[in-house]
C-alpha positions as CSV (number, residue, x, y, z in Angstrom):
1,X,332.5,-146.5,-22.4
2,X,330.9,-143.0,-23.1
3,X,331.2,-141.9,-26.3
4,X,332.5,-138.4,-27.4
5,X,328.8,-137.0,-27.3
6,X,327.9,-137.6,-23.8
7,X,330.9,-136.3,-22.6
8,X,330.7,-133.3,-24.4
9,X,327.0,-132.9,-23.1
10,X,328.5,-133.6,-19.7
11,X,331.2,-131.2,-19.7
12,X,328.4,-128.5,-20.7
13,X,326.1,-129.6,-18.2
14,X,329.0,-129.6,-15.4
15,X,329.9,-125.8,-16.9
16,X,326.4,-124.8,-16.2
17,X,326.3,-125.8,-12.5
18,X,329.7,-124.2,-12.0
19,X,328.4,-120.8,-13.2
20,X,325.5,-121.2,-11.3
21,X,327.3,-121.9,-8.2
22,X,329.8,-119.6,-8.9
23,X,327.1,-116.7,-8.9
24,X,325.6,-118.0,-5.3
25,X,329.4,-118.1,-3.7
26,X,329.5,-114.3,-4.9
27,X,326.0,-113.7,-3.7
28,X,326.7,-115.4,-0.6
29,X,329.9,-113.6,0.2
30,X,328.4,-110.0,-0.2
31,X,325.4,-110.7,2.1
32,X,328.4,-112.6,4.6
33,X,330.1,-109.2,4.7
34,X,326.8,-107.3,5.7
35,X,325.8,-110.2,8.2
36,X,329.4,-110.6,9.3
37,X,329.7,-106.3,10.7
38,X,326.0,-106.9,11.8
39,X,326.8,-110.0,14.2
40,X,330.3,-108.4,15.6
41,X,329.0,-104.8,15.9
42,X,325.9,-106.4,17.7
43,X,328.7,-108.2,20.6
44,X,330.0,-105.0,22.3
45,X,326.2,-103.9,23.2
46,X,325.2,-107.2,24.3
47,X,328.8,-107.5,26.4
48,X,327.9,-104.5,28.0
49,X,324.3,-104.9,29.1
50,X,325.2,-108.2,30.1
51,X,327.7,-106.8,32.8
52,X,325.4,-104.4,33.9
53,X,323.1,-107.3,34.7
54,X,325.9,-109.4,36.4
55,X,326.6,-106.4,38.6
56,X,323.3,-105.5,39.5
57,X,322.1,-109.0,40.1
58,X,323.0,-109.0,43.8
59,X,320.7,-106.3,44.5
60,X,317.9,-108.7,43.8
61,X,316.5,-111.9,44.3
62,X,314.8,-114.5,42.4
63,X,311.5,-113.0,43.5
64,X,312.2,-109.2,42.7
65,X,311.2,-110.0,38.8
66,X,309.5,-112.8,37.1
67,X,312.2,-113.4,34.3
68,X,314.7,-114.5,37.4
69,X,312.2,-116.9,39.4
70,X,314.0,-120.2,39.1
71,X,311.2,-122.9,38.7
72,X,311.1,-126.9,39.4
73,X,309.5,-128.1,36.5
74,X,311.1,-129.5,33.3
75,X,308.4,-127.6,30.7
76,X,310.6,-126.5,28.3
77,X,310.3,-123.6,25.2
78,X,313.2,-123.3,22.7
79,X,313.7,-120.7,20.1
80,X,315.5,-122.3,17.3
81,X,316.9,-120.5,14.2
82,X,318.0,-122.1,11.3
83,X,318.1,-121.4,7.9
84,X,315.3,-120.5,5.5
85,X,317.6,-122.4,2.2
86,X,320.0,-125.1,2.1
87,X,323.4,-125.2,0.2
88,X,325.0,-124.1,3.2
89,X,326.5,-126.7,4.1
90,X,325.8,-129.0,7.9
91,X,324.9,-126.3,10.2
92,X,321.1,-126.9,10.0
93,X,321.6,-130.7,10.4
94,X,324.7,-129.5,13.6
95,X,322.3,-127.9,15.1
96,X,319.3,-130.1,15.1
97,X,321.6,-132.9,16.9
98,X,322.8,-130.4,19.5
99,X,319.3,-129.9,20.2
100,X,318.1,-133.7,20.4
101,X,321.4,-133.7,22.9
102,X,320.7,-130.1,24.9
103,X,317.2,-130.5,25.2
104,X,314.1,-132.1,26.7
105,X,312.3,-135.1,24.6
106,X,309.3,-133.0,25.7
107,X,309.9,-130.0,24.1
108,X,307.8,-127.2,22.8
109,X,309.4,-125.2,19.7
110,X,309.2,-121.8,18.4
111,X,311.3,-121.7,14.8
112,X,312.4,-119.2,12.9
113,X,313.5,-120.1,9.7
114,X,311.6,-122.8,7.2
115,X,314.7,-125.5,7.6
116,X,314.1,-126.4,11.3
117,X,310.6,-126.4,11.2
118,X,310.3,-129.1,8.4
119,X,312.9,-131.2,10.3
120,X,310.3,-130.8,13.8
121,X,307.3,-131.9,11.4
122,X,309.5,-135.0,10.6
123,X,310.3,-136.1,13.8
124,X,307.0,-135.2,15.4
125,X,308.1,-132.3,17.9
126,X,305.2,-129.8,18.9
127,X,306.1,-126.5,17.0
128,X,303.4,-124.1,19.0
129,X,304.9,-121.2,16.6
130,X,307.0,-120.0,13.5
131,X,308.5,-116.6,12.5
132,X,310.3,-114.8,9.6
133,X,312.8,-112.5,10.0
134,X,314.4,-110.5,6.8
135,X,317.4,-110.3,6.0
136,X,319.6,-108.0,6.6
137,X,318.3,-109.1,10.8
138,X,315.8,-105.4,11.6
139,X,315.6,-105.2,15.2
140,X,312.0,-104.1,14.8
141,X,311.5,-107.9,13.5
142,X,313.0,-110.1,16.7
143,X,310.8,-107.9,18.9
144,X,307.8,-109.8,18.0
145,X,309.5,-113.3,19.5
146,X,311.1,-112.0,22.3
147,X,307.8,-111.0,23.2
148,X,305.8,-114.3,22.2
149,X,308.4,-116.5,24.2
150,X,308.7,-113.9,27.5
151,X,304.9,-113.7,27.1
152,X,304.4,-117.9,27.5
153,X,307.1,-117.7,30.4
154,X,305.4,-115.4,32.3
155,X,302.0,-117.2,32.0
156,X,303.8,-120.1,33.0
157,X,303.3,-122.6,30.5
158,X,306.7,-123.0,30.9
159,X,309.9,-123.4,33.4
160,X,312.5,-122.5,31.3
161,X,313.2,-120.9,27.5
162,X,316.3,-121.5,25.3
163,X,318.0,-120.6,22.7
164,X,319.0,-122.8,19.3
165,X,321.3,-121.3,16.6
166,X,324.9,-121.7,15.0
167,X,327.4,-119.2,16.8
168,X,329.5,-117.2,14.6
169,X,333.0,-117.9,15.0
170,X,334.7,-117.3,12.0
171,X,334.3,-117.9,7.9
172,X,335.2,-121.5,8.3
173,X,333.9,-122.0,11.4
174,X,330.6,-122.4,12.8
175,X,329.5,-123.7,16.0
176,X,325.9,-124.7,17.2
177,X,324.9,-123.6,20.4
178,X,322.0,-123.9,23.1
179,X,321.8,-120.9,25.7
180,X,319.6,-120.6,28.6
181,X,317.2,-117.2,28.1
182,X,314.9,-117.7,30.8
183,X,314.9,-117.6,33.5
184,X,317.2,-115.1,33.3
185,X,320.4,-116.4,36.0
186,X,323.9,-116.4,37.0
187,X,326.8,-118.5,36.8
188,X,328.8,-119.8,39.8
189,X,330.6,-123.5,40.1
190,X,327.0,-124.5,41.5
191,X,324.9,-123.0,38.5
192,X,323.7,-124.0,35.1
193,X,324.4,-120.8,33.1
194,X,325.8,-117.4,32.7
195,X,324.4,-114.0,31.6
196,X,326.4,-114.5,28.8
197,X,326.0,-112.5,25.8
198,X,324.7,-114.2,22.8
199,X,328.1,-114.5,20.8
200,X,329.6,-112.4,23.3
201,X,331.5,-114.9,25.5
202,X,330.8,-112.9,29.1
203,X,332.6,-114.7,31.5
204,X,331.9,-114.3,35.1
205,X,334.6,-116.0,36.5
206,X,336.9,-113.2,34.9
207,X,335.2,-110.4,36.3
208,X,334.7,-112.2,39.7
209,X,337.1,-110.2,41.4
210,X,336.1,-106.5,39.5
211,X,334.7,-104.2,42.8
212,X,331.0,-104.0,43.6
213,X,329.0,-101.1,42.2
214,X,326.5,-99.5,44.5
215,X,323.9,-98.5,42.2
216,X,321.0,-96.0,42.7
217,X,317.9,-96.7,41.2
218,X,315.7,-94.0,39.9
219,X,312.7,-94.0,39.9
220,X,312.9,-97.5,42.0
221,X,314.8,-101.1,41.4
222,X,311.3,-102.4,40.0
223,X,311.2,-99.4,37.9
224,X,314.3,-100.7,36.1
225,X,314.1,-104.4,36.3
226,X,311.4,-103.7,34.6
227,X,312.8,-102.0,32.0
228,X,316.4,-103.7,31.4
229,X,314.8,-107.7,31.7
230,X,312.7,-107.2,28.5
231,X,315.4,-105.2,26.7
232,X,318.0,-108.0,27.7
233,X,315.5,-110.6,26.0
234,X,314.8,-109.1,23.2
235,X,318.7,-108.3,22.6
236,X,319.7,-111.6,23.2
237,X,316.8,-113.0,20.7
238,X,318.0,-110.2,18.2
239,X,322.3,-111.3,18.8
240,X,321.3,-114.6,18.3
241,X,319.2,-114.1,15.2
242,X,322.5,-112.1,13.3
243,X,325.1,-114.6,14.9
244,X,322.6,-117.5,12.9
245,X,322.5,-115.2,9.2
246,X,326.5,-114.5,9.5
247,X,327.3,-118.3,10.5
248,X,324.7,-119.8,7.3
249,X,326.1,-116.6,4.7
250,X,329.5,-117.9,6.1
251,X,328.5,-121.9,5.4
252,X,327.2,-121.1,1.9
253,X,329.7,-119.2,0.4
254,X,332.3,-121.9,1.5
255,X,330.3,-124.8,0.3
256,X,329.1,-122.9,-3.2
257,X,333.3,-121.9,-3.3
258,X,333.7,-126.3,-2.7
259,X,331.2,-126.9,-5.3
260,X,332.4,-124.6,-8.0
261,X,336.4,-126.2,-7.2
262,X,334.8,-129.5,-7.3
263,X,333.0,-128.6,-10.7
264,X,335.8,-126.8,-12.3
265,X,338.0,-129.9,-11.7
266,X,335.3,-132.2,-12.7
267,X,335.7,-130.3,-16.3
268,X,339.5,-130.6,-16.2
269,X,338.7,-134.8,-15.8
270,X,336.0,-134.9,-18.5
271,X,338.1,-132.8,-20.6
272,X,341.2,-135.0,-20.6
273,X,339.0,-138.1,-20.8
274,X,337.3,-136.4,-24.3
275,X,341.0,-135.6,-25.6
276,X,342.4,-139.5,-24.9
277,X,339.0,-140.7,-26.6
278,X,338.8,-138.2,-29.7
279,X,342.8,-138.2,-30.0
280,X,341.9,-142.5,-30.0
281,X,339.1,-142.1,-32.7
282,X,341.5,-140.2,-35.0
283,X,344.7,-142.7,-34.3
284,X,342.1,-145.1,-35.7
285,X,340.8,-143.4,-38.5
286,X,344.4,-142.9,-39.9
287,X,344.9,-146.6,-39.3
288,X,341.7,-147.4,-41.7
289,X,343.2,-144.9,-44.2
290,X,346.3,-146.5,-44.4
291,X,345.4,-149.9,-44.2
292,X,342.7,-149.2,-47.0
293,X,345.9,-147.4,-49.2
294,X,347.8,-150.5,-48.6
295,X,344.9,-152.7,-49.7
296,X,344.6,-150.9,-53.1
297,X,348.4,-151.0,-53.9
């Protein structure tokens, strides 16, 4: 049985981590708010350009643009964002099982964040490239990758380009999630994936029945393929990089808020448990006393 000095060093030692996980739960929750606005404000953009896309896709074919050629091959890139720090919970280890399930064996990666990118060492998958994005996400920082990853598509060292992150869905709840970048495509019954906005939820079926726009292109369609397909990309990439910082701000202020509840009634145990001892050592103390006045009598 512990004596009263190691629960005392105990209790202090529990108190410790409690304030020290108290103070990353407050941390966490003030960069959570900033990463929370950035991630929803972020969806109505990427809603809109997304149906912009949808409805001028029927003015094109696969071949009008090198982001929408469909290819046959199985080469496959994914972009995967995870965390730089743990304490935040499952989401890194979520998402690196919905990737072993979404994706090919094969795999070339592209990481952003140092979590993912020891996991790939581990298991021996061919990491061709690593960024770092600050935080708060700059926009100036995710053009970089969508311009590495649209770059190796379009030399065509590869068929097709995902996405890997953990979609925002609400404080409690994150979700990982693998989305189809490139090439860019539609959804139908027959089809793989949507131009669905990272985070977004587009869905075409809803506006399947919205009229048909008859656009006019100035100066040409190439003109603006050309311009929209790269802005979509790097969009997406940047949508997908807040959704990832608001979902792991989100994990670790709920799991340093479990640890400091989990601490705090960890104190309460140890506490009582020091009490019953100590209240024991004195109950036998006056026992000693008395007997030893009897003894003398």
């Amino acid at each position: 049985m512990a004596n009263l000095r190691d629960i005392r060093r105990r209790i202090k030692s529990v108190k410790n981590t409690a304030q020290i996980t108290r103070a990353m739960q407050l941390v966490a929750a003030a960069k959570m708010k900033k990463a929370q606005d950035q991630a929803l404000a972020g969806r109505e953009y990427a809603l809109r350009l997304t149906e912009v896309l949808f409805s001028i896709r029927n003015n094109f074919s696969q071949e009008s643009h090198p982001l929408l050629e469909r290819r046959e091959g199985n080469r496959e890139l994914v972009l995967v964002i995870s965390t730089d720090k743990g304490l935040c919970g499952p989401i890194n280890t979520n998402l690196a099982r919905k990737i072993r399930l979404m994706t090919s064996a094969d795999a070339d990666f592209v990481t952003v964040g140092r979590k993912f990118r020891t996991m790939a060492e581990k298991m021996g998958r061919n990491l061709i490239a690593d960024f770092t994005v600050k935080d708060p996400v700059p926009f100036a920082q995710t053009r970089p990758i969508a311009k590495f990853i649209t770059q190796q598509f379009l030399d065509g060292n590869y068929d097709k380009v995902s996405i890997a992150f953990t979609s925002f869905i609400n404080t409690l709840r994150q979700e990982p999630e693998v989305v189809t970048l490139l090439p860019i495509e539609g959804k139908d019954k027959s089809e793989t994936r949507a131009f669905e906005a990272v985070g977004g939820g587009f869905s075409v079926e809803a506006h399947r029945n919205d009229p048909v726009r008859d656009y006019v292109f100035e100066p040409n369609p190439a003109e603006v393929l050309k311009a929209i397909l790269p802005l979509y990309v790097n969009y997406e990439v940047f949508q997908a990089i807040s959704e990832a910082r608001a979902s792991e701000h989100s994990a670790r202020m709920v799991a340093m808020k479990a640890a400091t509840d989990n601490a705090k009634k960890f104190i309460k145990e140890l506490t009582l448990e020091y009490n019953k001892l100590r209240q024991g050592a004195i109950t036998a103390e006056l026992l000693e006393i008395t007997t030893a006045m009897k003894a003398m009598e």
